[in-house]
C-alpha atoms as one frame of an Amber mdcrd trajectory, in Angstrom:
protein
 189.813 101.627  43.556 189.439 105.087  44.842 186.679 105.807  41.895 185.021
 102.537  43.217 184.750 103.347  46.689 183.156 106.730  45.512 180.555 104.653
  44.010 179.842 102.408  46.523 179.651 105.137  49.258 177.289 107.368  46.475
 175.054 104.568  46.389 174.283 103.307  49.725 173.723 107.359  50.543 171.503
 107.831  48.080 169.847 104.295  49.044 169.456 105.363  52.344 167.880 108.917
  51.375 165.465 106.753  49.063 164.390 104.713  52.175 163.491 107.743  54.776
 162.531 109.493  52.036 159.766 106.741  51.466 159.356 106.015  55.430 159.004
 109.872  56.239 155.696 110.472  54.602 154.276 107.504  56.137 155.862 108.247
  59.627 154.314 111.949  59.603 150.738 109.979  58.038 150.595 108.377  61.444
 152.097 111.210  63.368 149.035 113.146  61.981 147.053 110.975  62.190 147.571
 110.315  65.964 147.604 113.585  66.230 144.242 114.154  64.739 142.467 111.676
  67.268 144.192 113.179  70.493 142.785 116.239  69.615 139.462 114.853  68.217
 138.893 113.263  71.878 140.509 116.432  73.653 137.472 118.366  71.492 135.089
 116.291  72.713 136.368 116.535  75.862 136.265 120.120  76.328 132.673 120.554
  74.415 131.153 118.301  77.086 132.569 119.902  80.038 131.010 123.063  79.124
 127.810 121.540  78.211 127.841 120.081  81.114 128.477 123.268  83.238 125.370
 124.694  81.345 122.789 121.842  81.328 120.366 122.781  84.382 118.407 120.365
  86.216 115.378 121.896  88.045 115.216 121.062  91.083 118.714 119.416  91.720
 117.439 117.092  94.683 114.280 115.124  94.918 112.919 114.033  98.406 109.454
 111.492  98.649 107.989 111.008 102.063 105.891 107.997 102.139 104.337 106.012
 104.717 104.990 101.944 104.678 101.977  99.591 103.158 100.320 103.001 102.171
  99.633 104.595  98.871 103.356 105.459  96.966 103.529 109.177  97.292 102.781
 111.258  94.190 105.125 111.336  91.062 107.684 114.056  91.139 109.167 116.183
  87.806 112.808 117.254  86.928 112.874 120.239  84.671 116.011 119.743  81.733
 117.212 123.273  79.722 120.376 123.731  78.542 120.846 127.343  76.158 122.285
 124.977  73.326 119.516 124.701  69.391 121.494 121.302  68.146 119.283 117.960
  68.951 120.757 115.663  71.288 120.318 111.988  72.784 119.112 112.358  76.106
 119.379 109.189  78.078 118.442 108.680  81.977 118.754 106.307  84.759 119.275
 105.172  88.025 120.442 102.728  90.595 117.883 101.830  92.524 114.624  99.320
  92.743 112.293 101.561  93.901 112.832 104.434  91.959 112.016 105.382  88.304
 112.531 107.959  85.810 111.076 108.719  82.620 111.850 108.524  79.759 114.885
 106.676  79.745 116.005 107.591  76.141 114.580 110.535  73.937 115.988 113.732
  72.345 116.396 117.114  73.732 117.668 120.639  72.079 116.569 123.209  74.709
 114.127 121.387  77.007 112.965 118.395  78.527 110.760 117.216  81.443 111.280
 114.213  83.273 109.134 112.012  85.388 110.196 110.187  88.688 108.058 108.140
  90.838 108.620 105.804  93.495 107.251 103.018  94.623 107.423 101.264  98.614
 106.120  98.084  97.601 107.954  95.850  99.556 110.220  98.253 101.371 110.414
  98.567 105.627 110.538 102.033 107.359 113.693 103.923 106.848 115.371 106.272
 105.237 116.593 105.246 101.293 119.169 107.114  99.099 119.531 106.952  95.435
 120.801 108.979  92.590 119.553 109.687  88.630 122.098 110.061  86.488 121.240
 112.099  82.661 123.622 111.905  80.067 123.551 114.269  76.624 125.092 112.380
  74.067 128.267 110.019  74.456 129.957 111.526  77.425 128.107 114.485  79.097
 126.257 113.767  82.655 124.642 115.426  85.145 123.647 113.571  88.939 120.450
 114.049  91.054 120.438 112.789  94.555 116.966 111.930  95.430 115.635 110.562
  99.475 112.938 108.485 100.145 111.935 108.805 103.709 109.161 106.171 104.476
 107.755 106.367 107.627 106.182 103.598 109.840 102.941 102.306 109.092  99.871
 102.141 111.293  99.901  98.686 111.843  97.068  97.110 114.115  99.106  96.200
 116.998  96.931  97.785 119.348  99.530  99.905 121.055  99.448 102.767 123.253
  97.867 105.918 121.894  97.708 109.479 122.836  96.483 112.489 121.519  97.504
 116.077 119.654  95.591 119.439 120.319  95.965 121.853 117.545  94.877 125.553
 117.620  94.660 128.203 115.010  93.613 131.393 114.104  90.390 132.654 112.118
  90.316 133.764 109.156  88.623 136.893 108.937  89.313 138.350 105.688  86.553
 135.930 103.705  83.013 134.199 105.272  84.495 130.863 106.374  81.914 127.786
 106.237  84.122 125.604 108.649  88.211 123.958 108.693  89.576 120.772 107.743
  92.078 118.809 110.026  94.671 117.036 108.059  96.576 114.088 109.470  99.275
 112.289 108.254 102.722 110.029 109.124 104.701 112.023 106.594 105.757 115.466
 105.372 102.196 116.623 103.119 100.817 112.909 102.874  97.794 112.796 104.880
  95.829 109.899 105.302  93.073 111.238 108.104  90.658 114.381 107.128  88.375
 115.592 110.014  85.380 118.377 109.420  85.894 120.641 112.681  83.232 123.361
 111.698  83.492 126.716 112.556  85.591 126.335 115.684  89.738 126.943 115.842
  90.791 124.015 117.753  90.561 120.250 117.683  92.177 117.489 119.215  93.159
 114.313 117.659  93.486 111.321 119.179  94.073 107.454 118.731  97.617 108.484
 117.971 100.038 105.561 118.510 102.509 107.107 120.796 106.325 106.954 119.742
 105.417 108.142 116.168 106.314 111.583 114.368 102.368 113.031 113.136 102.155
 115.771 110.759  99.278 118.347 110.652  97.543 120.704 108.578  94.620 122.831
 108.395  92.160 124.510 105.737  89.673 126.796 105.417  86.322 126.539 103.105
  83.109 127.949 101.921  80.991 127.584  99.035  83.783 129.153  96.397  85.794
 125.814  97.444  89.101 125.571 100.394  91.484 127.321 100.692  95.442 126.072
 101.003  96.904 123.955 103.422  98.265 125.923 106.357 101.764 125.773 107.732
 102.364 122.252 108.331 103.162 121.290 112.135 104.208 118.421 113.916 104.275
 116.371 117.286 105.830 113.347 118.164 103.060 111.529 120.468 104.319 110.832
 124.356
C-alpha cells in the first residue's frame, strides 16, 4: 500500500511538472510577445515626439486680409524642414471651407513647401479662424493657426463719405518722377491707385465713413518704383 501511494503521488508530480512544463514556454511566448508590442508602440511613441519637437514650420501662423465680394487675397507658403535624411509621408489638412493647402499627400526627407490660399466666395465681413494640421508618417503632427480677416465691402449704398489727407516726405537721395497713392480696405490689399506727381500730399476722398482705410505710398522714375512705404491708416468720421 505504502509502495502504491509512492506511485501514485510520483506520478501526478511528475504529471503536473509535464503540464507547466508544456504551458510555461507558451505563457512566456505571449509574455514576450506582449511585451514586444508595448515596447514596439512605446518606440514609436518616443521617435515621434522628438520628430515632432524638430519638424519646423516656417512661419507658424498665417493671417489673409481680404475685402468681401473682392478679389481672394494672394496665396500664402509654409516652409517644412526637419534635420532628419529618411523619406517620409507627408500628409496635410484642414478644417475649414474656405481655406486650402497644398499638397495634401506627398513625401518629404528634409524639405517641403506648402501652398495655402483662401478663398471669400460666399463669406460676410468678419473675422474667421482655422487651423492646418501636417502629419509625418502614422502619428507625428504639427498645427498652424491661420486668420482670415475680411473686411467690408464697398457696396453701392450711397452712404456718407469723407475724406483722408496724407503727407510725406521727399525723397531726395534719387531723381523722383512723381508718387503713387495706394488705397485699400485691408492690411496691403489695395484696390484704388492715384498718380499724385511730384507733390508730397494728397487727399482722398469718397471714403464711406465708419470704415477702417489703409494707405500707402511709392516713389518712381524711369528705373521703375520704388517699395511701398510704411502702411498707415484712418478710420473715416
Amino acid at each position: 500500500m505504502r509502495h502504491f501511494l509512492r506511485a501514485s503521488i510520483q506520478r501526478t508530480v511528475q504529471s503536473w511538472c509535464i503540464s507547466h512544463v508544456l504551458i510555461a514556454p507558451r505563457f512566456w511566448q505571449i509574455v514576450l510577445y506582449s511585451t514586444f508590442i508595448c515596447m514596439g508602440f512605446a518606440s514609436g511613441v518616443l521617435a515621434c515626439h522628438d520628430a515632432a519637437s524638430t519638424v519646423r514650420l516656417t512661419p507658424t501662423s498665417l493671417t489673409f486680409n481680404a475685402v468681401q465680394g473682392a478679389t481672394n487675397p494672394p496665396n500664402q507658403t509654409i516652409a517644412v524642414s526637419r534635420p532628419t535624411t529618411w523619406s517620409a509621408t507627408f500628409t496635410t489638412s484642414d478644417n475649414a471651407s474656405w481655406l486650402t493647402v497644398s499638397p495634401a499627400t506627398t513625401t518629404i526627407t528634409t524639405s517641403k513647401t506648402l501652398t495655402v490660399a483662401v478663398n471669400t466666395t460666399a463669406l460676410v465681413a468678419g473675422t474667421y479662424r482655422a487651423t492646418i494640421t501636417t502629419k509625418v508618417g502614422t502619428w507625428c503632427t504639427n498645427t498652424e493657426p491661420v486668420t482670415l480677416v475680411l473686411s467690408p465691402g464697398s457696396g453701392g449704398g450711397g452712404g456718407a463719405t469723407s475724406s483722408a489727407t496724407l503727407r510725406w516726405n521727399a525723397v531726395t537721395s534719387a531723381t523722383v518722377s512723381g508718387y503713387k497713392v495706394y488705397v485699400g480696405e485691408a492690411p496691403r490689399q489695395y484696390t484704388q491707385t492715384i498718380n499724385v506727381g511730384t507733390v508730397t500730399s494728397s487727399t482722398v476722398s469718397s471714403l464711406i465713413v465708419g470704415r477702417t482705410y489703409y494707405f500707402a505710398v511709392t516713389a518712381y522714375n524711369s528705373a521703375g518704383e520704388s517699395a511701398p512705404s510704411t502702411e498707415v491708416t484712418k478710420t473715416i468720421q
